[in-house]
N, CA, C and O atoms as a GROMACS GRO file, in nm:
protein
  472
    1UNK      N    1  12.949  11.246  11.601
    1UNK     CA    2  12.892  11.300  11.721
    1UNK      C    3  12.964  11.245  11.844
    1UNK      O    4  13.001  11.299  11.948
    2UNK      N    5  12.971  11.130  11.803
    2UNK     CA    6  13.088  11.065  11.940
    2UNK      C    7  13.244  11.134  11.960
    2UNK      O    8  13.304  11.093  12.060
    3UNK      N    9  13.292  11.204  11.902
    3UNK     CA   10  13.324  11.266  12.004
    3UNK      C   11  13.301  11.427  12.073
    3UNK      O   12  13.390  11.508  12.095
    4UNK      N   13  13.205  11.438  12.090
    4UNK     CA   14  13.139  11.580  12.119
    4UNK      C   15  13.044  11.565  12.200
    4UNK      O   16  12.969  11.657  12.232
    5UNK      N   17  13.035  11.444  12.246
    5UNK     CA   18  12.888  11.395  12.301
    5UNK      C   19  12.916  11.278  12.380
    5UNK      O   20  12.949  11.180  12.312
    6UNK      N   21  12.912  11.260  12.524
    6UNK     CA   22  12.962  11.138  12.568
    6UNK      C   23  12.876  11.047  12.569
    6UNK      O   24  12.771  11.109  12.556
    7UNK      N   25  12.838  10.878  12.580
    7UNK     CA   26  12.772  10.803  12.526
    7UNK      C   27  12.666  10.797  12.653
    7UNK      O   28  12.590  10.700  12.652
    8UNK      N   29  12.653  10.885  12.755
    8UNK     CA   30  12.575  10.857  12.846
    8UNK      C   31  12.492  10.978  12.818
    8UNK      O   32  12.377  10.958  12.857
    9UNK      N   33  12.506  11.084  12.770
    9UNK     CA   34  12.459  11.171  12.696
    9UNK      C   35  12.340  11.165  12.575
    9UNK      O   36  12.225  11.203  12.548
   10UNK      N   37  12.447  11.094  12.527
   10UNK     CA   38  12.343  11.041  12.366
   10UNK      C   39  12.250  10.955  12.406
   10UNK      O   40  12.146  10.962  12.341
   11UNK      N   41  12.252  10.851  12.520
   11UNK     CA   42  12.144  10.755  12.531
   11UNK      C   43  12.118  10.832  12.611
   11UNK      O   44  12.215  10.790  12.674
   12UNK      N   45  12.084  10.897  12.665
   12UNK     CA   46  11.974  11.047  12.748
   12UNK      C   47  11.888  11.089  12.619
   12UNK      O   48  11.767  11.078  12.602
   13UNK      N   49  11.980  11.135  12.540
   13UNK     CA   50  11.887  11.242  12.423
   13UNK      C   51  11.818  11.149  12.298
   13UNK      O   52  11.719  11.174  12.229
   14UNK      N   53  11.891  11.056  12.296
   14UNK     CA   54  11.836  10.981  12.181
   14UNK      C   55  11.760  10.854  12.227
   14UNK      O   56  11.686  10.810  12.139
   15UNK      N   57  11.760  10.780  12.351
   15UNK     CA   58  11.708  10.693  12.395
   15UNK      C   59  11.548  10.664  12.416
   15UNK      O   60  11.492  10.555  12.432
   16UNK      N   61  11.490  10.796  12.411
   16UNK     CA   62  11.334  10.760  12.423
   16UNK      C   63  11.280  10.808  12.294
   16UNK      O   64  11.161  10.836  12.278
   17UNK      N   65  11.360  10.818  12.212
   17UNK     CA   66  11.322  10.908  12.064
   17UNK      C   67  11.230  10.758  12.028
   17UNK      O   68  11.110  10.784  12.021
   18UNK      N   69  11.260  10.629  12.008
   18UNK     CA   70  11.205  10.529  11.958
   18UNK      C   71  11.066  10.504  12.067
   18UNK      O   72  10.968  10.435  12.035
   19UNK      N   73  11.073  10.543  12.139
   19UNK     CA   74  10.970  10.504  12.260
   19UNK      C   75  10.828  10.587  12.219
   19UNK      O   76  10.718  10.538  12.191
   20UNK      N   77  10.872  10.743  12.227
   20UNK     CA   78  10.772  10.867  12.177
   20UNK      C   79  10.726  10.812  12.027
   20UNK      O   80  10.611  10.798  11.987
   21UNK      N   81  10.832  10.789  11.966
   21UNK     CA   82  10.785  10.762  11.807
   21UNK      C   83  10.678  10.640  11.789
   21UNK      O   84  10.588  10.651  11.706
   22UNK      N   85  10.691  10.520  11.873
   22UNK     CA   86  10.600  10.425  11.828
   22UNK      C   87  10.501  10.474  11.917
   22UNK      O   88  10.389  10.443  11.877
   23UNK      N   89  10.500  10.520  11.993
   23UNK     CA   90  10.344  10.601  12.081
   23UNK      C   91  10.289  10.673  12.035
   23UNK      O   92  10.175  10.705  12.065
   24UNK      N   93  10.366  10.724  11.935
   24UNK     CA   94  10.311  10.823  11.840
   24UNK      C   95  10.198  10.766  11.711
   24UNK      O   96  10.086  10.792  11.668
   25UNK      N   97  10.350  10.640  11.678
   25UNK     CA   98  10.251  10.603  11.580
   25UNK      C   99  10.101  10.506  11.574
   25UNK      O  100  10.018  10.491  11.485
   26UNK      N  101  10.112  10.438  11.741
   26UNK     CA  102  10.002  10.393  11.759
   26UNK      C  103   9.902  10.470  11.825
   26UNK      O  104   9.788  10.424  11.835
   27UNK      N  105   9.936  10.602  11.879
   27UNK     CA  106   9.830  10.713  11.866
   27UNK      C  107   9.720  10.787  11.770
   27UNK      O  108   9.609  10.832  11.798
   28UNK      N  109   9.797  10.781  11.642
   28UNK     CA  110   9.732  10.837  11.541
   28UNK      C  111   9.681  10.767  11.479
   28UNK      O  112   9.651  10.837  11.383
   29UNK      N  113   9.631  10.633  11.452
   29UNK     CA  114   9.483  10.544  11.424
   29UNK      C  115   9.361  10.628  11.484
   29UNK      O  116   9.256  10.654  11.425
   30UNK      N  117   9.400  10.667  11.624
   30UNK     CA  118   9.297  10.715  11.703
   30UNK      C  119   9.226  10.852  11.580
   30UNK      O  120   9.104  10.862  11.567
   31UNK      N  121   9.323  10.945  11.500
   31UNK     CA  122   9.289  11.036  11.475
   31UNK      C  123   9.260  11.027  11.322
   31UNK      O  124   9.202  11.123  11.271
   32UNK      N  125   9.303  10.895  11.224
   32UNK     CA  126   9.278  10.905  11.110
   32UNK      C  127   9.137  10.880  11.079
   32UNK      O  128   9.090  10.782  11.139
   33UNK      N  129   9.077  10.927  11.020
   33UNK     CA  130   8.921  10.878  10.940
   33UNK      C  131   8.898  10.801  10.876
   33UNK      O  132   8.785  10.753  10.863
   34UNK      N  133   9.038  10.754  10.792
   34UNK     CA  134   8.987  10.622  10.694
   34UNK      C  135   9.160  10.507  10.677
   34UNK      O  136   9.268  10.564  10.691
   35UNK      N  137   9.157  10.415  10.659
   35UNK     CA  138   9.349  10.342  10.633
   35UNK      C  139   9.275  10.291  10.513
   35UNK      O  140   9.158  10.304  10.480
   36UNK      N  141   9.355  10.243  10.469
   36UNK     CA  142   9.383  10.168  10.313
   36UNK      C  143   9.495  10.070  10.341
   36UNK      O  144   9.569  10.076  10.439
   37UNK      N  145   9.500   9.982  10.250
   37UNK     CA  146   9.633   9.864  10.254
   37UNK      C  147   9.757   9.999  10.224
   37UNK      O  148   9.861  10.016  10.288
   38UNK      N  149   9.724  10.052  10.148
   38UNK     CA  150   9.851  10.138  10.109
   38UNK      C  151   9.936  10.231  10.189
   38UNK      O  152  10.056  10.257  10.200
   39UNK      N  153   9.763  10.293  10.271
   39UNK     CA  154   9.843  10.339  10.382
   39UNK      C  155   9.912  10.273  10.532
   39UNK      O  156  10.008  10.319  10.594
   40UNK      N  157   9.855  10.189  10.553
   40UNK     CA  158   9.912  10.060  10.617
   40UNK      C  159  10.092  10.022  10.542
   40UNK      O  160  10.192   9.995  10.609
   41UNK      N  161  10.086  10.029  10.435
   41UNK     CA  162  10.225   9.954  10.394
   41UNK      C  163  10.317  10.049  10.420
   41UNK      O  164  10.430  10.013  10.454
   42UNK      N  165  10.279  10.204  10.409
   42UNK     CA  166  10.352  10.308  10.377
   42UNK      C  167  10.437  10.322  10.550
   42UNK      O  168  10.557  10.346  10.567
   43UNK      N  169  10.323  10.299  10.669
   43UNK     CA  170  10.346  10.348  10.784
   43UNK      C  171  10.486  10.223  10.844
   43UNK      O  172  10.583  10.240  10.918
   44UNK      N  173  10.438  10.115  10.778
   44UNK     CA  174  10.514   9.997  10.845
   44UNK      C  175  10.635  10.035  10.755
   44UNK      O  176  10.736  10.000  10.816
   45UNK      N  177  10.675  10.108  10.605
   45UNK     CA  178  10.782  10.109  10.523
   45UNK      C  179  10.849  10.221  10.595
   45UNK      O  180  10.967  10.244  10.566
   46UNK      N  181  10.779  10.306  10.700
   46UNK     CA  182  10.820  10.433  10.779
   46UNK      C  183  10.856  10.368  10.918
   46UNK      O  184  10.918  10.441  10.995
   47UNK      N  185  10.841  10.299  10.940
   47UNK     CA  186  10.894  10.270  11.085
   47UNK      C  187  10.980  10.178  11.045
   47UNK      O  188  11.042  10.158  11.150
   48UNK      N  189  11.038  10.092  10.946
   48UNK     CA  190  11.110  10.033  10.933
   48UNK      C  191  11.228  10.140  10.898
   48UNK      O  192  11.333  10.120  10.959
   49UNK      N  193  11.224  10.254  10.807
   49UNK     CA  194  11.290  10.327  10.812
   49UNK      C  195  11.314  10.427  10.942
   49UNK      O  196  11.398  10.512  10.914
   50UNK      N  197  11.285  10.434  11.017
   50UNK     CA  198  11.315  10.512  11.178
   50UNK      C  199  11.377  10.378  11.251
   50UNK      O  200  11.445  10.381  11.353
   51UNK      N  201  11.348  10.287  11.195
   51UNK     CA  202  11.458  10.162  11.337
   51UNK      C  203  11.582  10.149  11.232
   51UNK      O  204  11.689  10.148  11.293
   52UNK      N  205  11.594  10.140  11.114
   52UNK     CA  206  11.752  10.165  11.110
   52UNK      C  207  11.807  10.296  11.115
   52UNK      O  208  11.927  10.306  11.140
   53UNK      N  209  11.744  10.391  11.098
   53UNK     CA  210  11.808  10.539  11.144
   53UNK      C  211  11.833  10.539  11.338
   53UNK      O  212  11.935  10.572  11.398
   54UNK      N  213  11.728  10.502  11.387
   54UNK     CA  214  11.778  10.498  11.539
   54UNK      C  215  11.904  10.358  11.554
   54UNK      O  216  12.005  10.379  11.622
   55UNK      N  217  11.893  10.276  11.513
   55UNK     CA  218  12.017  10.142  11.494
   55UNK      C  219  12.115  10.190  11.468
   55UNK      O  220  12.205  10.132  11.529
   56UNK      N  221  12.164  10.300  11.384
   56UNK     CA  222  12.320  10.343  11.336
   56UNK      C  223  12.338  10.430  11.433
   56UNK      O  224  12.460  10.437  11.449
   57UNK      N  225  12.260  10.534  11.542
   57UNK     CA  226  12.293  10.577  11.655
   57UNK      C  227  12.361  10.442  11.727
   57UNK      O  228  12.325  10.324  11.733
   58UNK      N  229  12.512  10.538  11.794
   58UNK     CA  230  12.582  10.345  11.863
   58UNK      C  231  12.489  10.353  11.985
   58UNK      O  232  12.414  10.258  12.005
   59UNK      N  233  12.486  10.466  12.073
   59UNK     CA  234  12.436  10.448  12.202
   59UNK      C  235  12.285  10.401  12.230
   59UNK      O  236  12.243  10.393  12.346
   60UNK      N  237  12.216  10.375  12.131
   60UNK     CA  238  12.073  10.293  12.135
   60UNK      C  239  12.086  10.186  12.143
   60UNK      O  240  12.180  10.131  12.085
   61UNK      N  241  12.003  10.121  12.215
   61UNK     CA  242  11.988   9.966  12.216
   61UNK      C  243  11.882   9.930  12.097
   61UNK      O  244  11.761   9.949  12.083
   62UNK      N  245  11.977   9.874  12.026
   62UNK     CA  246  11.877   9.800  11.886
   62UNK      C  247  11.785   9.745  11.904
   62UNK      O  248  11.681   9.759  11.840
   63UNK      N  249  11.817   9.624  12.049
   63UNK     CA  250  11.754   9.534  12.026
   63UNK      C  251  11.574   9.613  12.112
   63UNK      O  252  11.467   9.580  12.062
   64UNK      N  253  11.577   9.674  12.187
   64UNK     CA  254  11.467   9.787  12.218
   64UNK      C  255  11.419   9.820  12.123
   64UNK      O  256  11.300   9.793  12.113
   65UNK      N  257  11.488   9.898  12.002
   65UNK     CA  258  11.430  10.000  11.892
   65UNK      C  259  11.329   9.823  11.812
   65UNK      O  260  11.209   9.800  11.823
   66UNK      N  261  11.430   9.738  11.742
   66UNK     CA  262  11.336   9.653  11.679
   66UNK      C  263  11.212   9.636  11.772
   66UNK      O  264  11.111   9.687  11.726
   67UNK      N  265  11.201   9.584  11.876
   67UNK     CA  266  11.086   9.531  11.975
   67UNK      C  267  10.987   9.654  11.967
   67UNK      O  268  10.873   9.614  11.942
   68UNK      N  269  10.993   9.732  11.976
   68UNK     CA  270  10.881   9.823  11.959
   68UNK      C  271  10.864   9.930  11.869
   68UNK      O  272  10.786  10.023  11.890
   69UNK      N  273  10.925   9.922  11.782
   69UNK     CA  274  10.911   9.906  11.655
   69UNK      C  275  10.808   9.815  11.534
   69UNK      O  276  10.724   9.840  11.447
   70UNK      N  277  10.864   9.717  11.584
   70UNK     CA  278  10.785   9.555  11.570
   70UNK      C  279  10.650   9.561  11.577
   70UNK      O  280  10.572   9.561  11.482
   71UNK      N  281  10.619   9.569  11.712
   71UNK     CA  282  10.497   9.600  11.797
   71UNK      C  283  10.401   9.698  11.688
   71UNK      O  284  10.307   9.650  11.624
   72UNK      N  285  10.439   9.834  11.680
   72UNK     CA  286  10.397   9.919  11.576
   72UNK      C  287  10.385   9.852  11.427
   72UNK      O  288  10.306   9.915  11.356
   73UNK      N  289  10.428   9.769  11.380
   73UNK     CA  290  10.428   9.718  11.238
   73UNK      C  291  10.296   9.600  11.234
   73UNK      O  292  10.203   9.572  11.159
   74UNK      N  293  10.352   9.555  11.362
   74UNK     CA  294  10.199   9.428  11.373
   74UNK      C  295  10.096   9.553  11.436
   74UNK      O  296   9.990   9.540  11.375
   75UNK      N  297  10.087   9.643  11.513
   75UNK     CA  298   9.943   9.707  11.517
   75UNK      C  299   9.914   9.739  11.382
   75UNK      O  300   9.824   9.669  11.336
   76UNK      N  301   9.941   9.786  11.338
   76UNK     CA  302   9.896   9.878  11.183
   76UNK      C  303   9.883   9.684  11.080
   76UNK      O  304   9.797   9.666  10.994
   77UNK      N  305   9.968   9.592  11.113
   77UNK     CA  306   9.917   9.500  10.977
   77UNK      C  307   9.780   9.434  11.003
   77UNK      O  308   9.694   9.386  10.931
   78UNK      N  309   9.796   9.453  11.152
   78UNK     CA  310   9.623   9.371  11.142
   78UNK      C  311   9.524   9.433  11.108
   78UNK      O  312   9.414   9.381  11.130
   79UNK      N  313   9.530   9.559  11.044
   79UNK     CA  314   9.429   9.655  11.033
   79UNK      C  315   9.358   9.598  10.853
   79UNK      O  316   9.259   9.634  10.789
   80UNK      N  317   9.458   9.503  10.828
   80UNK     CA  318   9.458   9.374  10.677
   80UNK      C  319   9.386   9.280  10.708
   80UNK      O  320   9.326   9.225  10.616
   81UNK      N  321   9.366   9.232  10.840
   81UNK     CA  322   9.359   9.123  10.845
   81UNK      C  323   9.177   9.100  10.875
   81UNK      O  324   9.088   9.176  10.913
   82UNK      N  325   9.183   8.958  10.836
   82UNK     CA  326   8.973   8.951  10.858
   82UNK      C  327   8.961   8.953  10.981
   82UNK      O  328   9.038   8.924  11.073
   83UNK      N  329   8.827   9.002  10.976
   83UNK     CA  330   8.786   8.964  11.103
   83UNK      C  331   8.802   8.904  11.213
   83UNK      O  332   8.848   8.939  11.322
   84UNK      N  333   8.745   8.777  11.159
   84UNK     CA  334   8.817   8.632  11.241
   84UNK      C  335   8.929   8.637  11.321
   84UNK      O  336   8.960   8.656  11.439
   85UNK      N  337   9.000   8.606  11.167
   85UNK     CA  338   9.194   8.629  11.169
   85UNK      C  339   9.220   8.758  11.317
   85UNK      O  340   9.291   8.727  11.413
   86UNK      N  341   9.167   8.858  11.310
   86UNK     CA  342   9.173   8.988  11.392
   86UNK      C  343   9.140   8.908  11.512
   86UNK      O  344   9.236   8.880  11.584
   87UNK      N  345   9.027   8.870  11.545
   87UNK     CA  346   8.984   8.836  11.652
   87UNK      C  347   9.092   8.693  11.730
   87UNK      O  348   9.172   8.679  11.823
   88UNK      N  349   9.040   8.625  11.639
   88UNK     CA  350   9.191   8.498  11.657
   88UNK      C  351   9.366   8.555  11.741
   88UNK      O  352   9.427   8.510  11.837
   89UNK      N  353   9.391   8.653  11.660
   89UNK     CA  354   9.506   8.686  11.744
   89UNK      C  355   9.541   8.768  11.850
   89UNK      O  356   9.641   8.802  11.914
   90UNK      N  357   9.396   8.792  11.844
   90UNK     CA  358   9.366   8.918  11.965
   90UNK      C  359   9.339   8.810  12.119
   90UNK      O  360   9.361   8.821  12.240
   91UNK      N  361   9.297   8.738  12.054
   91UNK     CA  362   9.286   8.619  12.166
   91UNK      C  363   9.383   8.551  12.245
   91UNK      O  364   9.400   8.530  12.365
   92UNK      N  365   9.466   8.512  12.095
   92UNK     CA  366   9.612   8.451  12.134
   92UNK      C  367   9.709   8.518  12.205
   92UNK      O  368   9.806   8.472  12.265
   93UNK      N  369   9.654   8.693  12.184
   93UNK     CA  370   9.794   8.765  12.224
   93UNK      C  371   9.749   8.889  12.290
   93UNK      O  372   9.786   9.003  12.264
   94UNK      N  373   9.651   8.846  12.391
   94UNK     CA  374   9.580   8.936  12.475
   94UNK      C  375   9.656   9.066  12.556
   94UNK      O  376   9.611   9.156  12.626
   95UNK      N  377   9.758   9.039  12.524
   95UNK     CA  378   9.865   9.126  12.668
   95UNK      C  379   9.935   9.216  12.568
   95UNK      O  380  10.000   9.315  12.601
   96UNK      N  381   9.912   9.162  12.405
   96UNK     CA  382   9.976   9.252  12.343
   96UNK      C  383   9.994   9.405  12.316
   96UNK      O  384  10.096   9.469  12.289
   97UNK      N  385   9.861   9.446  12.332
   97UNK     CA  386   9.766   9.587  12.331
   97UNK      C  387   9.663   9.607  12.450
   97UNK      O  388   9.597   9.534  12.525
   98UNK      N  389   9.681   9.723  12.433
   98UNK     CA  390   9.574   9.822  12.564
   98UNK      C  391   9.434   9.779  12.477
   98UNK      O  392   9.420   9.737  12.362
   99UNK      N  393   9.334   9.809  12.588
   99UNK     CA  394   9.210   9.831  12.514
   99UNK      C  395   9.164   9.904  12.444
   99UNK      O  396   9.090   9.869  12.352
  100UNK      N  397   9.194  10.019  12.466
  100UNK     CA  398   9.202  10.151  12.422
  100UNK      C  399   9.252  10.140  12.230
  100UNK      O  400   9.208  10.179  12.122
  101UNK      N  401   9.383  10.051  12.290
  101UNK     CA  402   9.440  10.038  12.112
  101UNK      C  403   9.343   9.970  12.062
  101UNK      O  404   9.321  10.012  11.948
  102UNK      N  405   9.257   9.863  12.097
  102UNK     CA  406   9.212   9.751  12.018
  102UNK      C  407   9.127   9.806  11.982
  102UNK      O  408   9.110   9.785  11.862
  103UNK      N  409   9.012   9.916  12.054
  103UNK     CA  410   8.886   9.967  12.044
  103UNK      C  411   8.914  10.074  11.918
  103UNK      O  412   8.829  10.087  11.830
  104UNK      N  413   9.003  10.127  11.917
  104UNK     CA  414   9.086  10.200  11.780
  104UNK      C  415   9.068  10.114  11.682
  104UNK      O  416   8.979  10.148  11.604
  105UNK      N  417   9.121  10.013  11.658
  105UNK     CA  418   9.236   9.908  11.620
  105UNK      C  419   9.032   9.878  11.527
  105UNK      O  420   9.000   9.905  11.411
  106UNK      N  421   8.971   9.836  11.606
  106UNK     CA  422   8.813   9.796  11.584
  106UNK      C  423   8.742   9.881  11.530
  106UNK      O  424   8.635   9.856  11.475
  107UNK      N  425   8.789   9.984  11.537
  107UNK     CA  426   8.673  10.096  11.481
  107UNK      C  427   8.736  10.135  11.340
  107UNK      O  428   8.652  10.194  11.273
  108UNK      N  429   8.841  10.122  11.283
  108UNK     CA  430   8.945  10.130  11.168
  108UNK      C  431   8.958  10.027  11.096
  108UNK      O  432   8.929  10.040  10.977
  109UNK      N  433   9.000   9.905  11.139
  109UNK     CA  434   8.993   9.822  11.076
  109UNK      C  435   8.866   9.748  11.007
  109UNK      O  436   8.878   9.637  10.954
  110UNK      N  437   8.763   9.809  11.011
  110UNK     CA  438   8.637   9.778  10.956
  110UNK      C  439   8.634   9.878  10.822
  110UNK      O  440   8.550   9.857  10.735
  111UNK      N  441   8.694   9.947  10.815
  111UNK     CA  442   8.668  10.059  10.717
  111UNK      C  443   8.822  10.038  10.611
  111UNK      O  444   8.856  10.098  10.509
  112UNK      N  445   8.881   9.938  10.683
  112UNK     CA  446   9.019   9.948  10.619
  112UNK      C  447   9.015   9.869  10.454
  112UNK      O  448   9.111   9.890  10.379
  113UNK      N  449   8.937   9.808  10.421
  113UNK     CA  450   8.908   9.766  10.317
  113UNK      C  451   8.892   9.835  10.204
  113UNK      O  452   8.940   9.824  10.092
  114UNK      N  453   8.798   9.926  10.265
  114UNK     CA  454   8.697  10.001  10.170
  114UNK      C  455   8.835  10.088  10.079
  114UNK      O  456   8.930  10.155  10.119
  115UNK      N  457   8.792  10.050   9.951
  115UNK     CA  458   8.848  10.161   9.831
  115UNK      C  459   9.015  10.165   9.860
  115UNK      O  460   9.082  10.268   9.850
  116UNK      N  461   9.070  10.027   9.901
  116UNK     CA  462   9.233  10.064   9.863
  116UNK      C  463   9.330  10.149   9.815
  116UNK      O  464   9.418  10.213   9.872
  117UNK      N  465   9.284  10.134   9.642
  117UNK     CA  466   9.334  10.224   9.580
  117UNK      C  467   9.302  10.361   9.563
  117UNK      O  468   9.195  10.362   9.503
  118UNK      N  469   9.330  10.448   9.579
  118UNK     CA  470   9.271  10.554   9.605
  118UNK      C  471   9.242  10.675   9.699
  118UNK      O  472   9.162  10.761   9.666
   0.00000   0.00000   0.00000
């Protein structure tokens, strides 16, 4: 694509692709009805796969795509985590998430237990 495409170009078209995508993916907690560990593993095994597909684009900044990327992998793992544990790091890392996410984040992660497999 590089040469058909100048690199100020590509970070135009490809540069907020990682931005929309993790907004995306911390949007749709809002809309699921139930998570599971499985589906939790599956979403974080999916965004790990979209940050090295956006990483082999040259004109992205990697180090952007990991960071919020990242961000998306720890929203969705605490949806594992106890209570406590939940509350504990929500404390520690207050600036991490909107309220909006956490109140999601709270209303899901109570149900995230229930029936794993399955």
């Amino acid at each position: 694509m590089a040469p058909f495409v100048a690199g100020v170009k590509r970070n135009y078209i490809f540069g907020w692709i990682c931005s929309i995508a993790a907004n995306a993916f911390m949007k749709a907690l809002a809309d699921m009805k139930s998570i599971n560990l499985f589906g939790v593993q599956q979403i974080c095994r999916n965004s790990i796969a979209l940050e090295q597909a956006l990483a082999a684009i040259p004109s992205i900044d990697s180090e952007t795509v990991q960071q919020r990327l990242d961000l998306v992998r720890t929203y969705y793992e605490l949806l594992n985590m106890p209570f406590e544990a939940l509350l504990a790091f929500i404390t520690e890392h207050e600036n991490l998430f909107t309220a909006t996410e956490l109140v999601h984040k709270y209303s899901k992660g109570l149900g995230a237990r229930k029936g794993d497999p399955g």
